[in-house]
Residue, then its C-alpha position, 0 to 999 in steps of 0.5 A: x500500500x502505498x500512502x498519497x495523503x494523509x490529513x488530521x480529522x479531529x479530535x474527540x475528548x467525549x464518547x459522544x465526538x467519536x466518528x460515526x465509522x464510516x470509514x475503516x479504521x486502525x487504532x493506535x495504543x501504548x503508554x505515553x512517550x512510546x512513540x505513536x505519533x513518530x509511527x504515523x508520522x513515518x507511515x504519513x511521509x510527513x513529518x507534522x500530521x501528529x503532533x510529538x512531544x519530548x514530554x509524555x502525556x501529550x495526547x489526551x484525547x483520542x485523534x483521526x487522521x484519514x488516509x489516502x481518503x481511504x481509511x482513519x488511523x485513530x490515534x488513542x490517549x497515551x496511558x501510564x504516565x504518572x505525572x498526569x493528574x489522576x483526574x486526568x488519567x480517570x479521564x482517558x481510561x473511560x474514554x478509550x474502553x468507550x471506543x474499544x467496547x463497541x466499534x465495528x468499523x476497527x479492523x485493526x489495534x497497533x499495540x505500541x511498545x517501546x523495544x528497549x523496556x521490558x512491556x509495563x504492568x498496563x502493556x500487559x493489562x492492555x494486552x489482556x483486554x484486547x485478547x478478551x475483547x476478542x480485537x485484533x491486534x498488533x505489538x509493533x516495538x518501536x524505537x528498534x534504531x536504539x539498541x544493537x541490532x544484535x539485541x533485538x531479536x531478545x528484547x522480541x522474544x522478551x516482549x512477546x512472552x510478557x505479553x504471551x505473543x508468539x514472537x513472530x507476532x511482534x513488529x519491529x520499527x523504526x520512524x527514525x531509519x523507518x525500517x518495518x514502515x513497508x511491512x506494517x503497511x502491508x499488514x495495514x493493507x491485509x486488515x483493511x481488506x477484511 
């Protein structure tokens, strides 16, 4: 699949903001600071769609982007960062269950690691949600330039047991050197297909 366009919808901070879904969607989720606007950035081929922040907790309401006029990525609240307010945190919980609970046009949840850390306690909580929802999901490790290429494969299989994957269910990639770009967006493709 090949990305032509890709623009900024809007953003919903209520239930009642979501997109009806008439388009398909993928959505992104994982703890704050894991990358997930570097992802659709590189997958955009641009380098402003969402917006990133050297400081976590940025994202605090759930933002559609539409691609090639096609398709929504849906880019979900970062979790587990303690330096939110417990308002705030309270806040995002209902509103990404909100969004998982009931959506038939999501054909596809990119769960978003950072391949250097172990997976936290809500990376394993958000992958037993996901698995008893029944949603289809995808761990993509981000930030894969940041360690040797020699580590890699480990830190993989660290992850996917963690979050009891089989390994070869686990994405590599990179926004920075962008590998796993064209393999994610071929598996992207296969989903949407669905």
């Amino acid at each position: 699949m090949k990305i032509k366009k890709a623009t900024f919808l809007r953003l919903a901070t209520r239930p009642e903001d979501f997109l009806p879904g008439h388009y398909p969607e993928i959505a992104l989720a994982g703890r704050s600071n894991v990358g997930k606007s570097s992802l659709l950035n590189t997958l955009a081929g641009q380098r402003n769609l969402a917006r990133t922040s050297n400081t976590p907790g940025k994202t605090r309401a759930v933002h559609y982007y539409l691609f090639n006029d096609a398709f929504c990525m849906v880019d979900l609240p970062g979790y587990g960062y303690a330096r939110v307010s417990r308002s705030e945190l309270q806040k995002w919980g209902p509103l990404i269950e909100s969004f998982l609970m009931d959506r038939p046009s999501l054909k596809l949840l990119l769960h978003v690691v950072d391949i250097r850390h172990a997976p936290s306690e809500e990376d394993k909580q958000m992958a037993a949600w996901l698995n008893h929802l029944e949603i289809p999901a995808l761990v993509v490790a981000t930030k894969m330039d940041k360690i040797p290429r020699g580590k890699r494969e480990g830190q993989k299989i660290l992850i996917a047991r963690t979050l009891e994957k089989d390994p070869s269910a686990i994405l590599l990639f990179s926004a920075k050197t962008r590998e796993g770009r064209d393999k994610l967006l071929k598996t992207l493709q296969e989903h949407l297909a669905t």
